[in-house]
C-alpha positions as CSV (number, residue, x, y, z in Angstrom):
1,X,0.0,0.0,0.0
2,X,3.2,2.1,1.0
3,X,4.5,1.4,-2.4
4,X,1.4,3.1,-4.2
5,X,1.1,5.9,-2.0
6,X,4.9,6.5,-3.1
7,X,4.0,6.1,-6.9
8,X,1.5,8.5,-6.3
9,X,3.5,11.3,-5.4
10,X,6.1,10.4,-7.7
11,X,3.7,11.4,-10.8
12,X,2.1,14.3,-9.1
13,X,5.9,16.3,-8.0
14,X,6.2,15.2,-11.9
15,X,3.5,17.0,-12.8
16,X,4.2,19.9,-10.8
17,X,7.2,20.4,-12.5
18,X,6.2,20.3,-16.1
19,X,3.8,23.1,-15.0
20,X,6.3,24.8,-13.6
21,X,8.5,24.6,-16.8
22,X,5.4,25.7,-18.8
23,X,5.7,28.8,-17.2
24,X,9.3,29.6,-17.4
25,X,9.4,28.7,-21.1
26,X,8.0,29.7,-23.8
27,X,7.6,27.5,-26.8
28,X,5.2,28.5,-29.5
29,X,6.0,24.9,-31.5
30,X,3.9,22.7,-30.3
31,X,6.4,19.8,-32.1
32,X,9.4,21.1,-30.1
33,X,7.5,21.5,-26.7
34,X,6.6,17.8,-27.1
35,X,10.1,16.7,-27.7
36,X,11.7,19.0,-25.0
37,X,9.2,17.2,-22.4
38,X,9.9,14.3,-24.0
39,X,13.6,14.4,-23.0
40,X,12.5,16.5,-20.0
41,X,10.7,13.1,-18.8
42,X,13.5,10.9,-20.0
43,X,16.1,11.8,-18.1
44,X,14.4,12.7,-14.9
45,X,13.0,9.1,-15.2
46,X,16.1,7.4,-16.6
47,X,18.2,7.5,-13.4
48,X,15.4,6.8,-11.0
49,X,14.7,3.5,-12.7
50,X,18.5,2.6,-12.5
51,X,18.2,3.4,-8.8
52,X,15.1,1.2,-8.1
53,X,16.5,-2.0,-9.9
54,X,17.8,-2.9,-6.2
55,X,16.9,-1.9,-2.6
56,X,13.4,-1.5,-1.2
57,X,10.6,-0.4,-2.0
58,X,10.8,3.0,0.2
59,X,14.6,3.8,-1.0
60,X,13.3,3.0,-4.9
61,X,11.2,5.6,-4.9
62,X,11.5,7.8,-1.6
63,X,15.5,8.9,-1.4
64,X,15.4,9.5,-5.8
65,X,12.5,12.2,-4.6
66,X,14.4,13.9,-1.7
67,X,17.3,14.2,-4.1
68,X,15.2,15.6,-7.0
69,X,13.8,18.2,-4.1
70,X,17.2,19.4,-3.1
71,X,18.2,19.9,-7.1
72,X,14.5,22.0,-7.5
73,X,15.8,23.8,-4.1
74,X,19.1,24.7,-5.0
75,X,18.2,26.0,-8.4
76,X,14.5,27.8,-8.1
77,X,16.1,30.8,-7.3
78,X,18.1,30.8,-10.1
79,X,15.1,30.2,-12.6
80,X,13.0,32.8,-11.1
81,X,16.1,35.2,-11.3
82,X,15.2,38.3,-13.6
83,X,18.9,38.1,-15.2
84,X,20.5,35.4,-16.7
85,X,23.0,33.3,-14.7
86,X,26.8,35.4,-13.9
87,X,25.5,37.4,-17.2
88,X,28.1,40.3,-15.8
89,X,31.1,37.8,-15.0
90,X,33.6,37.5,-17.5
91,X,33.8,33.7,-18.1
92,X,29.8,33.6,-18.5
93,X,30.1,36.3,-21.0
94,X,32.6,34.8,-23.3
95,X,31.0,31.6,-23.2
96,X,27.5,33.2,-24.4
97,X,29.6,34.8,-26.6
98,X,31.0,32.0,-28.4
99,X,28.2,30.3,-28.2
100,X,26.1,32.8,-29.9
101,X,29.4,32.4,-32.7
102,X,28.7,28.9,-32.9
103,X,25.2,28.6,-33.3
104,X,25.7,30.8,-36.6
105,X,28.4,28.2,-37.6
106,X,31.3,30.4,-36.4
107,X,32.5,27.0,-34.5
108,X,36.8,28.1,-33.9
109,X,36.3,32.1,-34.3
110,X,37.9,33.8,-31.0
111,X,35.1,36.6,-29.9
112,X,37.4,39.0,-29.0
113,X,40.2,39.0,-31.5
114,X,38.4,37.0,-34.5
115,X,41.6,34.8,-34.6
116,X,41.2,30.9,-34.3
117,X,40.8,30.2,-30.4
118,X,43.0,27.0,-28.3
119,X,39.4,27.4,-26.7
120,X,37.3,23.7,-27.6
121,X,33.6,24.6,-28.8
122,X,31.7,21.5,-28.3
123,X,29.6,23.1,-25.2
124,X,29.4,25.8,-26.9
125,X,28.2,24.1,-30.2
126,X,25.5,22.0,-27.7
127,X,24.7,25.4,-26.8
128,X,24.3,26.7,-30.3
129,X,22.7,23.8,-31.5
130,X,19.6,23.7,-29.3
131,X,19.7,28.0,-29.6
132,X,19.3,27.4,-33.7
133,X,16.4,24.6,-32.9
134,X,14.4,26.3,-30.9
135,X,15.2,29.5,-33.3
136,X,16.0,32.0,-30.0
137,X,18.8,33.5,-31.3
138,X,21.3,35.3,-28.9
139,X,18.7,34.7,-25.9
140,X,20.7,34.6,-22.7
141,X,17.8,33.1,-20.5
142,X,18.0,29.7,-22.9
143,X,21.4,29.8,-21.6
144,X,20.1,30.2,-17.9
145,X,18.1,26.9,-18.0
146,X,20.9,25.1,-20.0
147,X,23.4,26.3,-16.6
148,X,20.1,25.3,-14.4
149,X,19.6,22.1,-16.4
150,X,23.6,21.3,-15.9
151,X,22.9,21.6,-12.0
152,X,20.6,19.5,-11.6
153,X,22.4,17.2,-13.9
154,X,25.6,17.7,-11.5
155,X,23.5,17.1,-8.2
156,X,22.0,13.5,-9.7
157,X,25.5,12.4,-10.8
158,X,27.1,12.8,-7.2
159,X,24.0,11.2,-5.9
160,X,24.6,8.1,-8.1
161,X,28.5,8.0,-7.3
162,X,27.5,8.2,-3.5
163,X,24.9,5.4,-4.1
164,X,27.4,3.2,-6.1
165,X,30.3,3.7,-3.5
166,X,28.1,3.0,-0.1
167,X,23.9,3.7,-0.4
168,X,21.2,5.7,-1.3
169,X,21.5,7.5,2.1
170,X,24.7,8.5,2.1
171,X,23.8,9.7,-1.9
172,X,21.0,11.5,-0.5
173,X,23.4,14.0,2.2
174,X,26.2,14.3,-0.5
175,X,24.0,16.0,-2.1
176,X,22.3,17.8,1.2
177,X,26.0,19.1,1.8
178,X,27.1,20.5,-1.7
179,X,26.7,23.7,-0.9
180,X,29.4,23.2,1.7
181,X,32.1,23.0,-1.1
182,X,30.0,24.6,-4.2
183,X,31.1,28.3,-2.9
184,X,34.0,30.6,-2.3
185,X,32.7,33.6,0.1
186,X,32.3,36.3,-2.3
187,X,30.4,34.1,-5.2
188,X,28.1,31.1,-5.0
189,X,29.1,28.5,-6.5
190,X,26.4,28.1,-9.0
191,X,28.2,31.0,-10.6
192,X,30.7,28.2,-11.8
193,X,31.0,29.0,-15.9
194,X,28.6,26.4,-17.6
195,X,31.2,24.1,-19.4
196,X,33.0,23.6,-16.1
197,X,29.6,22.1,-14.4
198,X,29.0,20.3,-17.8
199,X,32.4,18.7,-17.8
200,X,32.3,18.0,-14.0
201,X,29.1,16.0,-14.2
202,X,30.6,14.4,-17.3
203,X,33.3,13.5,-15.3
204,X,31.7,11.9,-11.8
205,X,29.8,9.7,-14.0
206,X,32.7,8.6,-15.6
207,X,34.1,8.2,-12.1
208,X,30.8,5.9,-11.0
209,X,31.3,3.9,-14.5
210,X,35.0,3.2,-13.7
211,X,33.7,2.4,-10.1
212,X,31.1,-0.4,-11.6
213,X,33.8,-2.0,-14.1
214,X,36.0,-2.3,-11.1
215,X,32.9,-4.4,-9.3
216,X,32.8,-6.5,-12.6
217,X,30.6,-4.9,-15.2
218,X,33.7,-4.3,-17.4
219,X,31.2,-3.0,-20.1
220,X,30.9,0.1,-18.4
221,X,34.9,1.4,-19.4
222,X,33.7,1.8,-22.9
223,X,30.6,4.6,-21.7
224,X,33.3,6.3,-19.2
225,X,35.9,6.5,-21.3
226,X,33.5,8.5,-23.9
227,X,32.2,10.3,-21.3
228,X,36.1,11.6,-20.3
229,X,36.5,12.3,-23.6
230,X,33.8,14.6,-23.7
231,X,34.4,16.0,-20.2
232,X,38.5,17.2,-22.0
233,X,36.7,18.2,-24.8
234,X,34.5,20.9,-22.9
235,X,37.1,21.5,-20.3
236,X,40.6,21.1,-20.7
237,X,41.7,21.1,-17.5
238,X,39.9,17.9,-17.0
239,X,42.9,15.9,-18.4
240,X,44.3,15.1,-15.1
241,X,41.1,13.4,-14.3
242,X,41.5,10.9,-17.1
243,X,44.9,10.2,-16.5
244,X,44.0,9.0,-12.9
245,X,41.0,7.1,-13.9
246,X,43.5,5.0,-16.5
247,X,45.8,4.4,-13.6
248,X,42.8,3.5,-11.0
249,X,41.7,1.0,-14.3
250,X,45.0,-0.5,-14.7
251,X,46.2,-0.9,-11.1
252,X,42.9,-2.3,-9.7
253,X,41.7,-4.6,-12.3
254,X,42.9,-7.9,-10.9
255,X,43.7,-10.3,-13.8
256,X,46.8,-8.9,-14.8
257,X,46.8,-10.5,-18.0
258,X,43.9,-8.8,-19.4
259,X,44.7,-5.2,-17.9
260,X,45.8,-3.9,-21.2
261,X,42.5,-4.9,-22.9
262,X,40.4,-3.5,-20.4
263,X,42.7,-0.5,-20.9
264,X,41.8,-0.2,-24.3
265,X,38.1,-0.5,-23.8
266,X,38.8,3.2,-21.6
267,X,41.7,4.9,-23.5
268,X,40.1,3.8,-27.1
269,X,36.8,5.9,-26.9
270,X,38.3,8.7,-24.2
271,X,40.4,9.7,-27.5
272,X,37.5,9.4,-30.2
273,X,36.2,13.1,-29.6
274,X,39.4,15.1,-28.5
275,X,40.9,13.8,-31.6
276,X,38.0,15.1,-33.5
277,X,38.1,18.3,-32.2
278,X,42.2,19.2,-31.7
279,X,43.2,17.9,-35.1
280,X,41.4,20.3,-37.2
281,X,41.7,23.2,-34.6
282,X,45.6,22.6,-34.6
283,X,46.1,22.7,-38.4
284,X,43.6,25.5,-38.5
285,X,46.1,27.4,-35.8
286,X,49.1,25.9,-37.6
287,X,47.5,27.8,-40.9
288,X,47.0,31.2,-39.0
289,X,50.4,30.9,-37.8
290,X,49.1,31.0,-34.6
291,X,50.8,27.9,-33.1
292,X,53.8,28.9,-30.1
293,X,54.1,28.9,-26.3
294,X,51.0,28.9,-24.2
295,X,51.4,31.5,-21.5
296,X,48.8,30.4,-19.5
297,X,51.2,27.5,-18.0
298,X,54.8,27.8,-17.9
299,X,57.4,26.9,-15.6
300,X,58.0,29.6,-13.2
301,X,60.9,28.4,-10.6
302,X,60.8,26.2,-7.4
303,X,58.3,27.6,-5.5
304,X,58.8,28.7,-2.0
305,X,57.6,28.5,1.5
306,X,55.1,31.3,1.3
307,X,53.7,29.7,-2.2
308,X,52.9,26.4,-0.3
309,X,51.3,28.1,2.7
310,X,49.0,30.0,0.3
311,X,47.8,27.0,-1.4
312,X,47.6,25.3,1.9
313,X,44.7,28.7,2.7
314,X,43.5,28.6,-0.5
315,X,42.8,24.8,0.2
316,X,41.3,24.7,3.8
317,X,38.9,28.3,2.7
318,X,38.0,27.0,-0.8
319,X,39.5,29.8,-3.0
320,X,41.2,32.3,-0.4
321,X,40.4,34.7,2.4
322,X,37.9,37.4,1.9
323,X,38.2,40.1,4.1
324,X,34.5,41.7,3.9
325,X,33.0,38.1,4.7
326,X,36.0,37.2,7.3
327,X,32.9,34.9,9.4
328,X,31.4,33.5,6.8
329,X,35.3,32.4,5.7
330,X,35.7,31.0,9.0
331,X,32.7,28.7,9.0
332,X,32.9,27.5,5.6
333,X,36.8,26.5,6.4
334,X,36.0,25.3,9.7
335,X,32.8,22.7,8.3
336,X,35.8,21.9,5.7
337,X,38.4,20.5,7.7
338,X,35.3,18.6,10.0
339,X,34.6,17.1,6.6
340,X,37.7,16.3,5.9
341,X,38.7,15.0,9.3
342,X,35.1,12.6,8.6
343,X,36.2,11.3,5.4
344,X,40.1,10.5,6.8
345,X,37.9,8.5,9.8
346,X,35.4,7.3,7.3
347,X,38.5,5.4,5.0
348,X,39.9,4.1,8.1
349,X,36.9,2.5,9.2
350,X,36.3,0.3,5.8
351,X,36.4,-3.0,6.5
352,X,36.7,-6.3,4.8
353,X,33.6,-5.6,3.1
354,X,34.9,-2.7,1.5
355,X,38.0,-3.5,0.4
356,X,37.4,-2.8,-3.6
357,X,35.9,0.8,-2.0
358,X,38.8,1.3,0.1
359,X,41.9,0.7,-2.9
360,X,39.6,3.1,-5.0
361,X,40.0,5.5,-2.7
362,X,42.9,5.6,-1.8
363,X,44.2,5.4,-5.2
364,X,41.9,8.4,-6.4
365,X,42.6,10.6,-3.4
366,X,46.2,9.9,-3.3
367,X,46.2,10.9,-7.1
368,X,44.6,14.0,-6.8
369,X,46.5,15.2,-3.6
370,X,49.8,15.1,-6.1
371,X,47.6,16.6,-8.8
372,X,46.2,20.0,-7.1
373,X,49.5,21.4,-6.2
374,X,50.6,21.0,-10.0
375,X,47.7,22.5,-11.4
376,X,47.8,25.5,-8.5
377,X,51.1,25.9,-10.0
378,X,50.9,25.5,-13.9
379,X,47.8,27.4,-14.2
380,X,46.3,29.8,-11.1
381,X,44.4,29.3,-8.0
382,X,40.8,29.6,-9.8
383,X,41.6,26.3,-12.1
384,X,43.5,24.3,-9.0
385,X,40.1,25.7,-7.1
386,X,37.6,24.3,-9.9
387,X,39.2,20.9,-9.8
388,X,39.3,20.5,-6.0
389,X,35.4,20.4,-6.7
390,X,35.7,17.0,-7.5
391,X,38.4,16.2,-5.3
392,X,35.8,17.8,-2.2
393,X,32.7,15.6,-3.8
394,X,34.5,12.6,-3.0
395,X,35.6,14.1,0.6
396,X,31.8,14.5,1.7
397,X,30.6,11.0,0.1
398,X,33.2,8.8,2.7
399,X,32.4,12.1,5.5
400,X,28.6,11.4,5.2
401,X,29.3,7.6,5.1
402,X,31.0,8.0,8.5
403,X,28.6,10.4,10.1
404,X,25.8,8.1,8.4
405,X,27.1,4.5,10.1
406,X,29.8,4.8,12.4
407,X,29.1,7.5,15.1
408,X,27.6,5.4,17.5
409,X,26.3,6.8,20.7
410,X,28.0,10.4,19.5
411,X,25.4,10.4,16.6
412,X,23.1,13.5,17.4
413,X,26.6,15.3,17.3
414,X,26.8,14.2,13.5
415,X,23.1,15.0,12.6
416,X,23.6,18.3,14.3
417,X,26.5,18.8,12.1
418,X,24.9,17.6,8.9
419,X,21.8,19.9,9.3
420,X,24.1,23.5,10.3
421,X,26.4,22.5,7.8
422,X,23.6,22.2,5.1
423,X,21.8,24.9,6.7
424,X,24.3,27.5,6.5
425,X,25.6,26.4,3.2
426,X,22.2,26.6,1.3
427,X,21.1,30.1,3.3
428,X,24.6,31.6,2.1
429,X,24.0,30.4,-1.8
430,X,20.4,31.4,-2.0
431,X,21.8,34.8,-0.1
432,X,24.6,35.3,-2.8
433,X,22.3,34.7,-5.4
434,X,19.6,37.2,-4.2
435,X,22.1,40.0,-3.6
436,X,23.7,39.2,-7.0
437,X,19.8,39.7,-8.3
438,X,19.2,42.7,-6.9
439,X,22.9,44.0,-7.4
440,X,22.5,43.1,-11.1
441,X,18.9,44.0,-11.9
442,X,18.8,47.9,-12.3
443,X,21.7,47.9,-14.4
444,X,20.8,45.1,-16.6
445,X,17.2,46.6,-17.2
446,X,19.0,49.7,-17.9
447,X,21.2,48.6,-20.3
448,X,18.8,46.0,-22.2
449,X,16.7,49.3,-22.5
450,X,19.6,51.7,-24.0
451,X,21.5,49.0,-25.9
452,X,18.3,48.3,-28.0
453,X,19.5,51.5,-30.6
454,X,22.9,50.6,-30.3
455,X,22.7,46.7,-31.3
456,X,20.5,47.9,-34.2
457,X,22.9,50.4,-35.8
458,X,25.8,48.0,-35.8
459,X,23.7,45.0,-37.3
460,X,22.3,47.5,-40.0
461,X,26.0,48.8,-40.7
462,X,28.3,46.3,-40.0
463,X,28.9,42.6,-41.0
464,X,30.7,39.6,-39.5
465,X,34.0,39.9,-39.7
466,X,34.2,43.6,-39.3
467,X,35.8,45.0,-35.8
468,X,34.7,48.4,-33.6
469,X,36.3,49.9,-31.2
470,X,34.9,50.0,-27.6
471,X,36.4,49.7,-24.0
472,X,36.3,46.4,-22.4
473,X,33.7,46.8,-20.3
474,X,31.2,48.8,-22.9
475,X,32.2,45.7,-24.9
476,X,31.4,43.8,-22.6
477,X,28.1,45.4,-21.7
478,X,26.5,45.9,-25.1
479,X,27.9,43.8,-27.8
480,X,29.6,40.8,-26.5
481,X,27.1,38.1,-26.6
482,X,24.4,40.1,-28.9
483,X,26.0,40.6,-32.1
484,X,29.0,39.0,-33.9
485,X,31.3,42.2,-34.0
486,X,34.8,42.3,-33.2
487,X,37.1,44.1,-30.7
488,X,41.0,44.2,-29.9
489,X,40.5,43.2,-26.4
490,X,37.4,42.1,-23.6
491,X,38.7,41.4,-20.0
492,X,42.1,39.4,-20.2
493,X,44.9,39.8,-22.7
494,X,44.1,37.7,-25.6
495,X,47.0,35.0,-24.8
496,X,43.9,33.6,-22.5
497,X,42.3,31.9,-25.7
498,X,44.8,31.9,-28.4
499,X,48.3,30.4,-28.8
500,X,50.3,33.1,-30.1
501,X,51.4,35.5,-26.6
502,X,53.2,38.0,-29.1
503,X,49.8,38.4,-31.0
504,X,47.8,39.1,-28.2
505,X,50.8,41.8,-26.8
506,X,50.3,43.5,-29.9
507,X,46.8,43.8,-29.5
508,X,46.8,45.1,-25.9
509,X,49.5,47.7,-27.1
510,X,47.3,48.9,-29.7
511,X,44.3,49.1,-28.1
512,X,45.8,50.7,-25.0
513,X,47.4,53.1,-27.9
514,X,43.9,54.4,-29.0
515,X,42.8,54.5,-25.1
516,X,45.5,56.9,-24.0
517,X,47.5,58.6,-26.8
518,X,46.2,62.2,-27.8
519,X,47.9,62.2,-31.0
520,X,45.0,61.8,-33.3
521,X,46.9,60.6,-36.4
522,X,48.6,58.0,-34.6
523,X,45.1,57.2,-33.3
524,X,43.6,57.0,-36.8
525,X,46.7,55.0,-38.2
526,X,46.3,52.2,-35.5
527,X,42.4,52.0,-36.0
528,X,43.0,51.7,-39.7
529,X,45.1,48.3,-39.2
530,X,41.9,46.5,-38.3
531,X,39.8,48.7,-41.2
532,X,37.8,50.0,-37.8
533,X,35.3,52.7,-38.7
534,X,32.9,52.9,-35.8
535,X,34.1,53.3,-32.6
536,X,31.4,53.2,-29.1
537,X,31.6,55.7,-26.3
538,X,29.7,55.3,-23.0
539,X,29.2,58.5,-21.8
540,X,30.8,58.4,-18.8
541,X,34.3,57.5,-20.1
542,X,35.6,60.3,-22.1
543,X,36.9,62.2,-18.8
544,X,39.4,58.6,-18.3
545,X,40.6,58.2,-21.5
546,X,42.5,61.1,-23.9
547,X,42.3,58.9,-26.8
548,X,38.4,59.2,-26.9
549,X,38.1,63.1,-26.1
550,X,40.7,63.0,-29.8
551,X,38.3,60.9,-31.0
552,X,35.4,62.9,-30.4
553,X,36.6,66.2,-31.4
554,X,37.9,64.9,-34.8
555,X,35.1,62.4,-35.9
556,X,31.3,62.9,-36.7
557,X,29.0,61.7,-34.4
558,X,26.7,59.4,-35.9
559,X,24.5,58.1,-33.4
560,X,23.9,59.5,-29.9
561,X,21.2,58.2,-27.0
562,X,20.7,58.9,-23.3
563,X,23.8,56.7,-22.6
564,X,26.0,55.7,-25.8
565,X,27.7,57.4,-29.1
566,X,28.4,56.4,-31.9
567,X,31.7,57.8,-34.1
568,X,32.3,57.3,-37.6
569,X,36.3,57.7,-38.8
570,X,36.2,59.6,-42.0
């Protein structure tokens, strides 16, 4: 009777949410609502019937629920959020950037410098893709359920990894305690660019996968190793993760004999879609002579006591020390290390009956430990910080495995962990997310009200192809993301996305040269070099900049609003 009680629930929170998605989108084709439901019912079922294959009744259908909850909490906010997701932050805006360039078949273009990009564009060409289906063009809030969608996605995939490695339960407060490790103090985690979350779902469930061929179901290396392959693909910096999961495959598997086989059935399809992808792009950089040394990582000396004890911080508090939020620092360090100090417990206490668990483990943890330090000191803290994600999912599976079975007569002392821990966590995101919201609302209604003239001039006078001038942050603001027009430079110096550093120097040099020169020729010669004949003022920055006040006293004004010009070079 339990059972059917249960059922019935299940299909009435499922129809709750399809109401709830009717509202929040709005699909004229009645073809491609049907489909998008379609898929919409597929994989919110899919998991749950892998979940219920084993177990009772009440776990079946009870603990997949609960989870499900926790992904609707953690993301309603977001949906009902009157901008899109991190529209303002500069990863999230060269991402809808390039995927705006992709979904007009503009797969390798860089959207800064025009120039072929090291960037991969298959999440951005999934991106593009559904954009050109459901024929929204450059619409940012598509792009908000995609990052919504991801989340949920992300939250499901730790919950199966939780439920594969111990139970349902301990699945269930893995994902209860996310937000313990999804946040650095002065952004919520959910801020996280939207290939990064991609990739690190991709990535867990590759982890589960390896997980189950290591249990016997050898089948499942062929799915993980695609599913790594994709995960590179999307994020780069995801590498590191397949190079432990081939070492976990070929250490572990027992019959030593057939290790290399079962090697293949990983490393064969992990290297089916990088290939794809990195073949073309490097002979299409190797044709734009755009092939050299990547900045971005380079060997910068033996590093020294101070550089240890800052990743050590950096470690403990998740990102680094803010000192606005110096409490909220504290406590999110502080329910760290407990969870931390849980999971080193929690691997000590597997027994005999968790012996395959306990080799994983130890393998994977040991593996990353030597990997974070390398990354923090190839690339910079925010990568090394991204990556100890996955590293921290793993910490608060075994720490809720502990707190779940092996407290004892101290176990109200774990609950009473679990729930502040939880509680804090989620009041600090939803609190980060509403002051981002209100932050971020004024302005963006202001500027999708003035931009409106200023998109339309530019798409009536200029092509693809074609660069203007603006500041970064005008750039930024009003065409980055709306239209495909080019500029010398957005928010990083261009040796971020492309190969070539000495390009990218050049290209800082000039447009700093247009910024701050007053000699008007010189001005007009360096604008000339990329055939730029428009340049866009805000009108708030001629007072920083003597280029502009050259600019303006020497060029006809061609358009003019409440907030932006227009200049036209003769």
């Amino acid at each position: 009777m339990r059972s059917k009680y249960l059922a019935f629930g299940l299909l009435v929170i499922y129809a709750l949410s399809n109401i709830y998605l009717e509202k929040i989108l709005f699909l004229e084709n009645s073809v491609l609502k049907t489909v998008f439901f379609l898929i919409y019912f597929l994989v919110w079922i899919s998991p749950l019937l892998y979940l219920w294959r084993k177990g009772k009744i009440t776990e079946r259908f009870s603990i997949p629920v609960l989870v499900l909850f926790l992904c609707i909490f953690y993301t309603s906010i977001l949906v009902t959020s009157p901008i899109p997701v991190g529209r303002y932050t500069p990863d999230v805006a060269f991402h809808g950037a390039k995927v705006l360039y992709c979904s007009y078949d503009h797969f390798f273009n860089d959207p800064v410098t025009s120039f072929p990009s090291i960037y991969p564009p298959v999440y951005h060409i999934i991106a593009g893709s559904i954009m050109r289906v459901l024929g929204t063009g450059n619409n940012w809030y598509l792009l908000n359920l995609f990052h919504i969608f991801t989340l949920v996605i992300l939250f499901l995939s730790v919950y199966l990894l939780a439920n594969s490695l111990f139970n349902p339960r301990a699945g269930l407060l893995s994902v209860l305690l996310l937000g313990s490790i999804m946040d650095m103090p002065i952004e919520s985690g959910m801020f996280f660019p939207t290939p990064f979350l991609l990739g690190l779902a991709l990535v867990i469930n590759s982890t589960t996968l390896v997980y189950l061929a290591l249990r016997g179901k050898k089948w499942c290396l062929y799915p993980s190793g695609f599913l790594t392959g994709l995960a590179v693909t999307i994020w780069p910096a995801f590498l590191p993760v397949a190079f432990i999961l081939t070492i976990i495959v070929f250490f572990i598997l027992e019959k030593a004999s057939s290790r290399f086989l079962h090697l293949l059935k990983f490393i064969l399809p992990f290297l089916v879609l990088p290939l794809i992808v990195w073949i073309p792009q490097y002979m299409l950089l190797k044709s734009h002579h755009l092939l050299g040394h990547h900045s971005i990582g380079q060997y910068k000396g033996i590093p020294g006591l101070g550089w240890f004890l800052d990743f050590a911080v950096r470690f403990i508090l998740l990102g680094g020390f803010a000192h606005s939020y110096k409490w909220v620092v504290a406590l999110f360090g502080l329910i760290y290390a407990f969870l931390i100090a849980f999971a080193i417990m929690g691997f000590r206490s597997l027994g005999k009956q968790h012996m395959l668990q306990k080799r994983f483990l130890k393998l994977f943890f040991i593996l990353m430990l030597v990997t974070l330090p390398l990354l923090h000191y190839v690339f910079t803290y925010m990568y090394s910080r991204r990556f100890q994600v996955l590293f921290s999912m793993v910490i608060v599976i075994v720490a809720t495995f502990y707190l779940l079975t092996k407290l004892g007569k101290y176990r109200i002392l774990g609950i009473s962990f679990m729930v502040f821990a939880a509680g804090f966590s989620g009041i600090w995101n939803f609190h980060k997310v509403h002051e981002y919201v209100l932050e971020n609302k004024q302005s963006y209604e202001i500027v999708k009200k003035y931009t409106t003239g200023v998109l339309e001039f530019f798409e009536s006078r200029t092509a693809f192809g074609d660069y203007i001038f603006a500041t970064a942050r005008t750039y930024r603001e009003v065409i980055f993301g709306n239209i495909i027009r080019f500029n010398l430079v957005l928010h990083r110096e261009g040796n971020y996305y492309s190969l070539n550093p000495e390009l990218s120097r050049k290209m800082l040099v000039h447009y700093n040269t247009i910024l701050y020169s007053d000699d008007f020729s010189l001005i007009k010669k360096t604008l000339g070099y990329y055939n730029i004949r428009y340049v866009l003022i805000h009108k708030k920055e001629p007072p920083y900049y003597p280029g502009l006040k050259k600019l303006i006293e020497n060029c006809n004004t061609v358009y003019r609003d409440e907030w932006f010009s227009i200049l036209e070079l003769d």
